[in-house]
N, C-alpha and C positions, 0 to 999 in steps of 0.2 A: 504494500500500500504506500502510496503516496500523498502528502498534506500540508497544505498551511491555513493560515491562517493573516488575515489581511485588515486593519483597522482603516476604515476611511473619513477622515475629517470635513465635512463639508465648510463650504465659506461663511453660508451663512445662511437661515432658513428658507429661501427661496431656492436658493441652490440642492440644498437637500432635499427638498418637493420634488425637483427635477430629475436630482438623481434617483431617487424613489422611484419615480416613474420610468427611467434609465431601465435601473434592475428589474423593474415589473414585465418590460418589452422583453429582455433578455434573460429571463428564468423559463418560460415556456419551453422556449427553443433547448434549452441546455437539458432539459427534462425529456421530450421526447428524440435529442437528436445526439446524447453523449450518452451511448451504454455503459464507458470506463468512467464517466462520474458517479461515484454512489452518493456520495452526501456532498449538496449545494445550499450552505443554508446562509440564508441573508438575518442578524442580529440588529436589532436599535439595540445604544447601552443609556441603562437607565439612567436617570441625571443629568446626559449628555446628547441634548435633543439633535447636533450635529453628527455624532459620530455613529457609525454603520460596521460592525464586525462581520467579516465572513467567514464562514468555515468551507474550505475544502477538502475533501477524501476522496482520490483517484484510485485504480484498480492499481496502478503503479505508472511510471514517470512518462511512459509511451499516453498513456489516457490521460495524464493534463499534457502532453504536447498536442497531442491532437484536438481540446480542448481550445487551446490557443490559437491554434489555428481557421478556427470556425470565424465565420463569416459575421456572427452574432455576437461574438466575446470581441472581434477584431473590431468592430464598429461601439460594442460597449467601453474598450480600452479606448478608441480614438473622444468618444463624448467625453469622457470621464473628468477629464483633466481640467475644463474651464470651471467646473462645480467645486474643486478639491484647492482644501488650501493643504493637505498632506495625506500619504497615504503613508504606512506602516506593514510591512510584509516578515512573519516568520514561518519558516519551513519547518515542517515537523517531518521525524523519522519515528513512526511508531515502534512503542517498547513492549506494553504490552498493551489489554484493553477486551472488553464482548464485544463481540457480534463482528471481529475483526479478521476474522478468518476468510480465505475462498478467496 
């Protein structure tokens, strides 16, 4: 398995509307058209009406490049950027964990 995990800071509530609705156009696609995504999940953090946590879980490193590559993640990476006053990215190597196996 393959994972990170991605903090994104919006500029400021209008931007995060936006981006809101970014990630709403680009979750569909990522649901029926990435089999090597298992978990895509978009977070608000409480107290922090700006920032948006992601979690990803790939089957392993070939299923988020392939990911990347899509036509939908490529066009969500190009919007992303005027909304964001910082993004935050760690990679995780899972150790242990359920439901992690296959």
């Amino acid at each position: 398995m393959f994972g990170l995990m991605v903090r994104f800071t919006c500029k400021d509530e209008e931007s995060a509307g936006k981006f809101d609705q970014l990630v709403s156009e680009t979750i569909g696609k990522i649901e029926t058209e990435e089999p090597g995504t298992l978990i895509y999940a978009v977070h608000e953090v409480d107290g922090q009406p700006l920032q948006r946590i992601f979690y990803e879980l790939y089957r392993d490193r070939a299923a988020f490049d392939a990911h990347e590559e899509q036509d939908h993640v490529r066009r969500f990476l190009g919007a992303r950027d005027d909304l964001l006053a910082s993004v935050e990215v760690d990679w995780l190597g899972l150790q242990v964990g359920k439901g992690t196996t296959g």
